[in-house]
C-alpha positions in Angstrom: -17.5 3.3 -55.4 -15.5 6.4 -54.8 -17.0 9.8 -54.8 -17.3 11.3 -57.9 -18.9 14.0 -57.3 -17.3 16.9 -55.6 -15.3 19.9 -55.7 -15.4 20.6 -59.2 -16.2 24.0 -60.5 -17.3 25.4 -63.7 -14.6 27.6 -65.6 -16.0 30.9 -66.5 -15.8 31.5 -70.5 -13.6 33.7 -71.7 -15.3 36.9 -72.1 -15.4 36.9 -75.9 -17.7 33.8 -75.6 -19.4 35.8 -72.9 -20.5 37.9 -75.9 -21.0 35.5 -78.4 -24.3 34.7 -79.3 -25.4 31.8 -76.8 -28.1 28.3 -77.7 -29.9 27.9 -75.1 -33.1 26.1 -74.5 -34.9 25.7 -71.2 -37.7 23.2 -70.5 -40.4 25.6 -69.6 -43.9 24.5 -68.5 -43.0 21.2 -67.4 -43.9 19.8 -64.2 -40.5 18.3 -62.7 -40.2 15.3 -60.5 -41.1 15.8 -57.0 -36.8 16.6 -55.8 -35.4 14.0 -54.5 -37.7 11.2 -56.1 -36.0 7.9 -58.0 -38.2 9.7 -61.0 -35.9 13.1 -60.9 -32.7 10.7 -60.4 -33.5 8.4 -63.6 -35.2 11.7 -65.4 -31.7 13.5 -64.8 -29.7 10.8 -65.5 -31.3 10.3 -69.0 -30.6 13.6 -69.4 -27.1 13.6 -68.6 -26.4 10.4 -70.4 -28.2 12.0 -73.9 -26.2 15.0 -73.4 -22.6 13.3 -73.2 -23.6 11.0 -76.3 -24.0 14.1 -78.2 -20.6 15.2 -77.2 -18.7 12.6 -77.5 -20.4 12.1 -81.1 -18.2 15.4 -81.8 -15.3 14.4 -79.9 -15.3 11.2 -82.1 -15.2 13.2 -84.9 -12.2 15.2 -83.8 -10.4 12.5 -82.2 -11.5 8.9 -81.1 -8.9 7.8 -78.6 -8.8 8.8 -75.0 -9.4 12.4 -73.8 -8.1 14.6 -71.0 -10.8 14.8 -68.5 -10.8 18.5 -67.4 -14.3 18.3 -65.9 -16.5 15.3 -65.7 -19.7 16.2 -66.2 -21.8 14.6 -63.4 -22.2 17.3 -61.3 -25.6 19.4 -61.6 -25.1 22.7 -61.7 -28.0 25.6 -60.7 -29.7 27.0 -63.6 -32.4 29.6 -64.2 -35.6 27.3 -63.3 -33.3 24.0 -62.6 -30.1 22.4 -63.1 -28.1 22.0 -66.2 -24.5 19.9 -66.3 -21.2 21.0 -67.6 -18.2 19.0 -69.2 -14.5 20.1 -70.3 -12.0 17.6 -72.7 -8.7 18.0 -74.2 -6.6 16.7 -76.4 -3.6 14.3 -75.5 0.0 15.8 -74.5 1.6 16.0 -77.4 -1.3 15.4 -80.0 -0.6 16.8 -83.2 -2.8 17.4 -86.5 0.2 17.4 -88.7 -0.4 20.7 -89.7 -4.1 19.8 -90.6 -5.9 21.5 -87.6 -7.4 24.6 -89.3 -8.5 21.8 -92.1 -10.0 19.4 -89.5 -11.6 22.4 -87.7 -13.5 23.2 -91.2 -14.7 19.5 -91.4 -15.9 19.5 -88.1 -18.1 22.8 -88.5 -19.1 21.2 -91.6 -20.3 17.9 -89.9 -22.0 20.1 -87.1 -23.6 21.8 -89.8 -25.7 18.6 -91.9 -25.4 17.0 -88.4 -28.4 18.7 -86.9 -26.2 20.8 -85.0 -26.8 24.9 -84.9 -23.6 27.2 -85.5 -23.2 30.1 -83.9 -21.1 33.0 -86.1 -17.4 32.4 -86.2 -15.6 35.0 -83.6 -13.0 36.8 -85.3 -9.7 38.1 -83.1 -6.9 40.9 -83.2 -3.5 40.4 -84.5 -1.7 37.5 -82.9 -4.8 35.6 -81.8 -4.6 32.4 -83.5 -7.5 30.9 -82.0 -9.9 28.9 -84.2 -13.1 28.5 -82.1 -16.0 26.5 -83.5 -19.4 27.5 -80.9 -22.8 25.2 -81.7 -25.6 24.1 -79.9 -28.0 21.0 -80.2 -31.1 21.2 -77.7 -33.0 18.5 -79.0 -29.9 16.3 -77.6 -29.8 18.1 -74.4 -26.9 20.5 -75.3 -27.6 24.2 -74.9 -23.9 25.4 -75.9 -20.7 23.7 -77.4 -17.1 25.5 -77.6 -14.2 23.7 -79.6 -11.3 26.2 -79.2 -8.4 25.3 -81.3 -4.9 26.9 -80.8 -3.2 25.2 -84.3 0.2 24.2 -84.4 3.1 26.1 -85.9 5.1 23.0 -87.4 8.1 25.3 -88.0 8.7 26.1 -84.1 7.4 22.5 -83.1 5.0 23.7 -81.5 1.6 21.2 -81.0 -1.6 21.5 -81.5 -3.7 22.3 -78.4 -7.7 22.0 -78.1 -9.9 22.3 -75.4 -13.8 21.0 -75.8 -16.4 22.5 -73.6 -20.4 21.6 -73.3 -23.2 22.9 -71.4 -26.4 21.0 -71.2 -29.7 22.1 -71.4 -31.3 23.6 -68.6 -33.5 20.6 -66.7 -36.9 21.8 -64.3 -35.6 20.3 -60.9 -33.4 20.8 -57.5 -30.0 20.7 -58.2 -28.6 20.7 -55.0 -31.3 17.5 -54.1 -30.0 15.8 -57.0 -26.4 16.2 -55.8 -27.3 15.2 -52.3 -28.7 11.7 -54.1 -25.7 11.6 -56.0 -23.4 11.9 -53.3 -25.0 11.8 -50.3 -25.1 15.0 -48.1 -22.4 17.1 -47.9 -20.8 16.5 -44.7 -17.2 17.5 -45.2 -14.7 18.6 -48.1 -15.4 16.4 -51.1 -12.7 14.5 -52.8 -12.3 14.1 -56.1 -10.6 10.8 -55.8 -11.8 8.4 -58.8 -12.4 10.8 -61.8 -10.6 9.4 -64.5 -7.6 11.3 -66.0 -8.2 10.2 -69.8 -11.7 8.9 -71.1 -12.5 7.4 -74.5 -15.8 9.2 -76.1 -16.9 5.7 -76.8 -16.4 5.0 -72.5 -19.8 4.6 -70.4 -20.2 7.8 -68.7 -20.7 7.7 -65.0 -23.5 9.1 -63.6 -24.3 6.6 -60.1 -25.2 7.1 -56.3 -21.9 7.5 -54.3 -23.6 4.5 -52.2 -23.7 2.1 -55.0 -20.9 0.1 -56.5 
């Protein structure tokens, strides 16, 4: 199996999110797996896999064919205490609402809403900011922050409907840079990100395996 790993970085927020109010939950006064341990592999990759259900749960609700993988989502990330993953979708080239997105962003907040899901206050912007941005969070399912950021289309300038998903998981006790080193194997030169699938169904098995395996 290729490495799936590497060389991806998470995109800072846009500074209005910054600000916003952010859900986070960190797993305080648990004693982690000793790092590097097969129990802080299958304890993180539980984690991960709970966490991308949860998202892909909203993506399905949004849109249940194949997303643009922006980042994957496999890759821990440091966190205040331990490590925490990160994941970024978008919509198809092209994809259109048909002049429905502002509707379909109201069903989804609504379906966030009696889903269990907890809504952060709707931003509001200047003049010419079209931006409709949903923000949630879920920490019993492992996600500390969601972002749906819609830019709807203008159907009289043909113009298409762009949207751009990101999650952040809970944060996790543990090593994150001995988890990545059992994920991929030490780091012993630039890392490739050869094998990361371009478009991914929210119904796909999400990939979370030992650069040695496979």
């Amino acid at each position: 199996m290729k490495d799936l790993r590497g060389g991806r970085k998470r995109t800072a927020l846009a500074a209005v999110f910054v600000a916003s109010m952010v859900l986070v939950l960190t797993a305080c006064g648990e004693e982690p797996a000793e790092p590097g341990s097969e129990q802080a592999f299958d304890d993180a990759r539980a984690v991960n896999l709970e966490f991308k259900a949860a998202v892909a749960d909203v993506q399905k609700q949004i849109f249940d064919g194949d997303w643009r993988v922006g980042e994957y989502g496999d890759v821990p990330d440091q966190c205040e205490g331990g490590y925490q993953f990160f994941l970024r979708r978008k919509l198809p080239e092209g994809f259109s609402f048909d002049g429905q997105g502002a509707q379909r962003m109201e069903q989804l907040r609504s379906w966030l809403s009696e889903n269990g899901w907890q809504l952060a206050p709707t931003p509001t912007y200047g003049e010419g900011i079209e931006n409709i941005v949903i923000m949630a969070g879920k920490p019993e399912a492992k996600v500390s922050r969601l972002d749906v950021d819609m830019v709807p289309a203008n159907p009289a300038e043909g113009a298409i409907d762009v949207l751009e998903l990101r999650a952040t998981s809970t944060c996790e006790p543990g090593d994150a840079g001995a988890l990545l080193d059992q994920l991929r194997g030490p780091l012993t030169a630039v890392p490739s990100d050869n094998g990361i699938p371009d478009l991914e169904s929210p119904d796909a098995t999400p990939l979370f395996e030992r650069f040695a395996e496979g």
